[in-house]
C-alpha positions as CSV (number, residue, x, y, z in Angstrom):
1,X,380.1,108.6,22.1
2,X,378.0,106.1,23.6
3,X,375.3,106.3,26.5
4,X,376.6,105.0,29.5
5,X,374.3,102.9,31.7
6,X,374.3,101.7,35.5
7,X,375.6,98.3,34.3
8,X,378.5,99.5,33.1
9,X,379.3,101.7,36.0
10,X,378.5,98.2,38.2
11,X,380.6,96.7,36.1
12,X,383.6,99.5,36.7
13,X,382.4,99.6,40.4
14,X,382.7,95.4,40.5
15,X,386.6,96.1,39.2
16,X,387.3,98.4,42.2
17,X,385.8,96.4,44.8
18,X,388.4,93.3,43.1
19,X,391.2,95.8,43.6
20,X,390.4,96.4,47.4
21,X,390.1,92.9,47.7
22,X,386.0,92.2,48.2
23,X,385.0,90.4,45.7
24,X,380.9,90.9,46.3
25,X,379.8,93.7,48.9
26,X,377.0,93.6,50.6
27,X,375.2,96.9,50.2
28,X,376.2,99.2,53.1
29,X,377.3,96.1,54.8
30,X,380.6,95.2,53.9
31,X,383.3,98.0,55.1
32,X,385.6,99.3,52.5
33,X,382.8,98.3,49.8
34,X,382.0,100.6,46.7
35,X,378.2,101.4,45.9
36,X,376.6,103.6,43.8
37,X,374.2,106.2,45.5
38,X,371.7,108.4,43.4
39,X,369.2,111.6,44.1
40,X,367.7,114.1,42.4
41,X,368.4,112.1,38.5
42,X,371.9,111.9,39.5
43,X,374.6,109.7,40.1
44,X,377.6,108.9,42.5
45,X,379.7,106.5,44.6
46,X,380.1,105.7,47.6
47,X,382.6,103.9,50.3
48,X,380.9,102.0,53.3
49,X,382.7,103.2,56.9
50,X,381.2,101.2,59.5
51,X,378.8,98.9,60.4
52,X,376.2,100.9,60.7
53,X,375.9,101.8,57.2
54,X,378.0,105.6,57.7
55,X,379.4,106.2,53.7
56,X,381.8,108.7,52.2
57,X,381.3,110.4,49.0
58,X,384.0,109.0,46.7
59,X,382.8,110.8,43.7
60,X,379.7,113.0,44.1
61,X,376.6,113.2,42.1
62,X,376.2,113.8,38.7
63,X,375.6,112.2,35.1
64,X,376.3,108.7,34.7
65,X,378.6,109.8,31.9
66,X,380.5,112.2,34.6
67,X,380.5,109.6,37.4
68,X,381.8,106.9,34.9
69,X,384.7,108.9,33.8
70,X,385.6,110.0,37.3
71,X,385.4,106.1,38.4
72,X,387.8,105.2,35.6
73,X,389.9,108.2,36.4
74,X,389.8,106.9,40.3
75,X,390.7,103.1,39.5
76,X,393.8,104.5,37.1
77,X,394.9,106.7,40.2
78,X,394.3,103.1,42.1
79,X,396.6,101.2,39.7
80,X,399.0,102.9,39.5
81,X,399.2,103.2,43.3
82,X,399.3,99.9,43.5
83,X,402.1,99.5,40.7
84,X,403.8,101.7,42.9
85,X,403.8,99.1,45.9
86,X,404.7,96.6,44.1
């Protein structure tokens, strides 16, 4: 198994944001943007909500290897939502 880093969650987080439709979000700037939010050692994501930086937690914190697998999980669910539209 290998050791996931914060690149490659950016890089699964970059691949979301395409899928919304914002191509390079401006931390806590851009509404609807996906960022990554850490505390305590941990990891998570986040959406931006308004203007004024408010967030939701998407996926709360924990290991990068937990928040990876719960992004990929959440841009499957995303897809295939989007199949579904189509």
């Amino acid at each position: 198994m290998e050791r996931i880093s914060i690149q490659m969650i950016k890089k699964r987080l970059d691949l979301l944001n395409s899928m919304v439709g914002i191509i390079k979000p401006v931390y806590y700037k851009t509404i609807g943007g996906y960022n990554i939010y850490s505390g305590y050692g941990k990891t998570g994501i986040e959406k931006t909500t308004s203007e004024r930086g408010t967030s939701t937690v998407i996926i709360p914190l924990g290991t990068k290897r937990e928040t990876f697998d719960r992004l990929c999980s959440f841009i499957d669910g995303l897809a295939i939502g989007i199949d579904l539209d189509n």
